[in-house]
C-alpha positions, 0 to 999 in steps of 0.5 A: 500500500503506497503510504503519503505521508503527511506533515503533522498538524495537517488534522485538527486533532494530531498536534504535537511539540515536535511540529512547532519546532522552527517557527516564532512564539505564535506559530508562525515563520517565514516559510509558513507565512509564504505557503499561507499567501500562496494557497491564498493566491490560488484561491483568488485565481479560481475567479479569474479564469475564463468561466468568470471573465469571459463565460459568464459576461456572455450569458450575462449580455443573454439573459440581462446582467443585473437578474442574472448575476442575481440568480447566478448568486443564489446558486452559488451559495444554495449549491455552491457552498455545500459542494465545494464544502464537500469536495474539499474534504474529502479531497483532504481527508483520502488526499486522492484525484477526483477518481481515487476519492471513490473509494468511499463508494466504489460503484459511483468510481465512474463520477470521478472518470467523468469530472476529469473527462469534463476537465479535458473536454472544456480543455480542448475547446477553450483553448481555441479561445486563449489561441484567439486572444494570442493570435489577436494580441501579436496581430494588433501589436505587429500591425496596424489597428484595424487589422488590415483584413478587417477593413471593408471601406465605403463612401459616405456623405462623413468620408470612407468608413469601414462597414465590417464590424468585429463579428465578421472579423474573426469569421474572415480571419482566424474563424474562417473556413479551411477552404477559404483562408488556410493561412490562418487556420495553420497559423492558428495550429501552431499557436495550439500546439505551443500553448497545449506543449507549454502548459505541462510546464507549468505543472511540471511539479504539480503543486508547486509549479502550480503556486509559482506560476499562479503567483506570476500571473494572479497580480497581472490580471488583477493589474491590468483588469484594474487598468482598464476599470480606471481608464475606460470604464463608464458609469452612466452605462452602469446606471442605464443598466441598474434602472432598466426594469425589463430585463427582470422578465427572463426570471420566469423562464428556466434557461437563465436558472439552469444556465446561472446554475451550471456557471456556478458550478463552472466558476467554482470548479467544482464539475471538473474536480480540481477541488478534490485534487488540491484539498489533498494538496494545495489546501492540505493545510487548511481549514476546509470550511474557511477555504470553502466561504472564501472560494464562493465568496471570491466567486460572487465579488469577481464575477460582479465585476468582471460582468460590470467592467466588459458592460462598461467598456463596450458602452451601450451597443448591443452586445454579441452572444457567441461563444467569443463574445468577450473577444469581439466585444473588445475589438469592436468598442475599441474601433467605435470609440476610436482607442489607439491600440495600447488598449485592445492590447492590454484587454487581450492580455488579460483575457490570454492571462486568464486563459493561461489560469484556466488552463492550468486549473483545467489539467491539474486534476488530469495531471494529478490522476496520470501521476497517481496512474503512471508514477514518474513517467507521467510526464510522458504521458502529459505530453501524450495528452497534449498531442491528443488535445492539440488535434482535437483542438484544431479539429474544433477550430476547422468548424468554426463556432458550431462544435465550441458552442454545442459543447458550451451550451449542451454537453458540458452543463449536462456532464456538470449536473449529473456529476454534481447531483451524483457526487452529493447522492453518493457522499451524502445518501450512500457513504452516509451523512453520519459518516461525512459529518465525522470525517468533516469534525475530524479535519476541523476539529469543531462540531458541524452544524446540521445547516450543511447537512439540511443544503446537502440534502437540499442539492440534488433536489435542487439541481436535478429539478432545474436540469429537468425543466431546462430540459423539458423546455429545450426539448419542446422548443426545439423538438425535431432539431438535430443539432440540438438533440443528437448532442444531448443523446450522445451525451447520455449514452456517454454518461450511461456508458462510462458509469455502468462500465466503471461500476461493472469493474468496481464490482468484479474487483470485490471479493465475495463469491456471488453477484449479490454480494459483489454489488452490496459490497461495492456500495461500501467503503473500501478498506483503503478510504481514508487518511493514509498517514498511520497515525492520522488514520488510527484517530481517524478510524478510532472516532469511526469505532467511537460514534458506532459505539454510541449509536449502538448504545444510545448515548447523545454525548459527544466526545473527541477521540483523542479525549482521555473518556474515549480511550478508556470506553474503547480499553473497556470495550475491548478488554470486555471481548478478550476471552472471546478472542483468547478462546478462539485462538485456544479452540483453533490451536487445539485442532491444529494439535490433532489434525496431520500438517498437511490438513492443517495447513489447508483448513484451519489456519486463517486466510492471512495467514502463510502455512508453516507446516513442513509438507506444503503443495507445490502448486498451492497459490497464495489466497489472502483477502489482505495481502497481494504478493508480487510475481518477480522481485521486491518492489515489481508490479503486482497482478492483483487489482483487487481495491480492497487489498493491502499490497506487500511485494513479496517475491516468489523466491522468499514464499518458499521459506517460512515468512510470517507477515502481521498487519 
């Protein structure tokens, strides 16, 4: 079994006098103090990616800013909150990828296989968007502004004017059929291929490349987006906005609710399982629930802004919904309002910043699951995925807008609230809430109010019913309409496919010898859930024992495992059942005295453990419950993919010899 050792102090309850060494008189020293800013800065980055700064603007200039940041609001503190709650711990408790944390429920492994195929899939799309901004960024700042082939002049009674706007831009220049400018789509692959093999770099150490680099570009988008407020920012366009009172007509209808729903869930993280991924890394240090407020609380702030900052720059022109609204917006303000081209420059600086951001957020927890998977060669297998994505990217580009959008608008918002309502039904419902609530009280060291209880409860109820009616209106309105139902069929089927094959796995790796038994036991936890540092999993599983011995006696009293009362119920406990173990070993130890060794060693002696008798079967193999034995040498791959063993790489040499293994 792969232990990850962990430093102390990461558990409310484990502390010790060795773990202060070093540090000034209130804990605190150099180091710590720049681990602390750092985690700090990768929680701010969370609301600088493109979900906030450029998705969310565009379905803002939808629906109405101001009703949809509202709705956008409510979701993120009904859903929100409680799920990134619930993603963090978990992910700091089993510190495990968004699949590996499934050991609590082993059938639903296929939710984590999703979040990080979510993660990919927004991945390939979006990339094309940040190639855009760079290909933009060095077209404006190598030439002249307007670009040259986006200037289509005709004679008016004020002089020639150019009659193409910025829409029609980008459809002739770098969204252009292959066909018709194949310049530009090569171009565009090259821009692809260097951002998708530049990023690896990025997370060439995962955690800790990741809090350099978000240290870097964190302040620079924070500067230049606090540039461009000061200098181009109008407030009476801000005020139109605020007085209008028919933009609050859309309430009624469910696309604004499921759509705020779905960019909650995206601009929080939570569909593509970085959360998991950093609680067991990034925040291992943290207070879990601290973390959670402040996440969801950057979120709202951050996305009031970056919807007020792009109404404001593009002034009171109607504004573009495509999937590149932001991008042709800044592009089209600045020829209407004839800016020089220091502007544009710097608001696709901050859009390409940005992207970088939600790249690198976007391929942690892909990263993180190759690592786990391959050890140290997943670096190879990184470049492997970039490879894939460059070309899927560049495939997505050669159609224009119409594959970037049906993924935006369908596939992903259904791949976010499955995973999403699953996720809480199988921590919450399955795992139990009982068991969640320790798991919470043991990283926290406090008691959990039973108001996050009563929202995890609340949240599928929540999402599942505005899915359904956002699909029951989808698919009235545009009934017989293939480019809207093929993808939500093919996107069902997908989910279908990889949730029935992944728990049809799970449940062929039990152990129990019928297929009822394999399915009940693949709704329990595995062996290997939990903390993986010994003595953090020793407390934890004592708190575990503790709560299921007050439950069984009725008892409302709540102690803390390490408490002196608690260890002594659970002496008591134990030494109450002594004989019956001492009597047992006695009753097996008397028969093994009469039976031949041959007999004995076939039927009396325990499963873990290896038979000692002088006359053994030379073709006997090795059938513990707990234990896989390695085929070649020490430290070899095993051929046992059982995910209820403790793995101990014995080779065969040694289980010849008499080997007495105790866990």
């Amino acid at each position: 079994m792969a232990v990850v050792t962990r430093p102390c102090g990461d558990f409310g309850w484990i502390r010790n006098s060795a773990c202060r060494k070093g540090t000034s008189r209130n804990g605190w020293n150099v180091r710590s103090a720049c681990d602390f800013v750092k985690t700090q800065i990768c929680t701010v980055a969370l609301s600088l990616t493109l979900f906030n700064c450029a998705r969310l603007p565009k379905e803002a200039f939808k629906y109405g800013a101001v009703p949809y940041l509202v709705v956008y609001t409510f979701w993120l503190l009904a859903v929100g909150l409680p799920t990134t709650l619930l993603e963090l711990a978990m992910g700091q408790l089993s510190q495990q990828d968004p699949v590996g944390v499934w050991r609590a429920v082993p059938i639903l492994r296929g939710v984590g296989h999703l979040k990080v195929l979510t993660s990919y899939i927004c991945c390939v799309y979006y990339m094309m968007y940040v190639a855009l901004a760079l290909a933009f960024l060095v077209w404006i700042g190598k030439g002249t502004f307007p670009l040259r082939d986006c200037t289509r002049l005709q004679m008016t009674p004020n002089g020639y004017e150019n009659k193409m706007n910025a829409s029609e831009c980008f459809k002739s220049t770098f969204l252009s059929p292959f066909t018709d400018y194949p310049q530009y789509l090569g171009i565009m692959a090259i821009l692809i291929f260097i951002l998708w093999f530049f990023l690896p770099i990025l997370l060439y150490r995962l955690r800790k490349t990741l809090k350099v680099a978000m240290t870097v570009l964190v302040p620079s988008v924070v500067l230049f987006a606090a540039l461009l407020a000061t200098f181009l920012a109008k407030s009476d366009v801000l005020n139109a906005m605020f007085e209008s009172c028919e933009q609050w007509t859309p309430l009624s209808e469910p696309y604004i609710w499921h759509s705020a729903l779905v960019q909650a869930l995206l601009s929080t993280h939570i569909s593509g399982g970085y959360l998991i991924s950093s609680g067991g890394t990034i925040y291992r240090h943290s207070d879990v629930r601290w973390t959670s407020a402040c996440v969801i609380m950057t979120s709202i702030f951050s996305g009031w802004l970056w919807v007020l900052l792009w109404e404001s720059i593009g002034a009171e022109s109607k504004k573009n919904t495509d999937f590149v609204s932001i991008l042709v917006l800044v592009y089209q303000s600045s020829i209407s309002e004839r800016r020089s081209k220091q502007w544009p420059l710097l608001a696709y600086g901050v859009i390409f910043l940005s992207g970088i951001i939600t790249m690198v957020t976007l391929l942690f927890p892909v990263f993180d699951k190759l690592h786990r998977l391959t050890g140290d060669h997943w670096r190879l297998f990184a470049s492997a995925s970039s490879a894939v994505g460059t070309a899927f990217t560049v495939a997505v580009l050669a159609r224009g807008l119409e594959v970037a959008t049906m993924l935006d608008d369908l596939v992903i918002p259904l791949l976010t609230t499955f995973t999403t309502a699953v996720e809480v039904v199988g921590f919450v419902f399955i795992y139990g809430w009982c068991y969640l609530t320790i798991d919470i009280e043991f990283l926290t060291g406090m008691k959990l109010p039973c108001f996050w209880i009563a929202t995890w409860w609340c949240t599928p109820i929540l999402v599942l019913g505005t899915t359904g009616w956002w699909l029951r209106a989808l698919l009235r309105a545009t009934w017989g309409q293939e480019e809207t139902l093929w993808p939500l069929v093919g996107a069902f089927a997908g989910i279908l496919i990889v949730m029935i094959v992944i728990a049809a796995v799970a449940v062929a790796k039990e152990e129990q010898f019928n297929l009822t038994s394999k399915i009940s036991s693949a709704f329990k936890s595995s062996r290997l859930w939990g903390p993986e540092e010994p003595i953090a999993r020793y407390v934890w599983m004592s708190q575990r024992y503790l709560n299921d011995t007050l439950s069984s006696t009725n008892e409302v009293s709540y102690e803390r495992p390490d408490s002196d009362a608690a260890h002594n119920k659970y002496k008591e406990n134990w030494l109450s059942h002594k004989d019956k173990y001492q009597k047992e070993y006695d009753y097996y130890s008397r028969i093994v005295a009469t039976k031949t060794p041959s007999k004995a060693s076939k039927e009396t002696y325990p499963a873990h453990t290896i038979p000692r008798s002088e006359t053994k079967v030379p073709e006997e193999k090795f059938r513990s419950p707990n234990i896989c034995i390695a085929e070649a040498q020490i430290g070899g791959p095993t051929n046992c993919n059982c995910n209820r063993h403790f793995k101990l790489n014995v080779p065969k040499d040694l289980r010849n010899n008499e080997v007495t293994t105790s866990l």
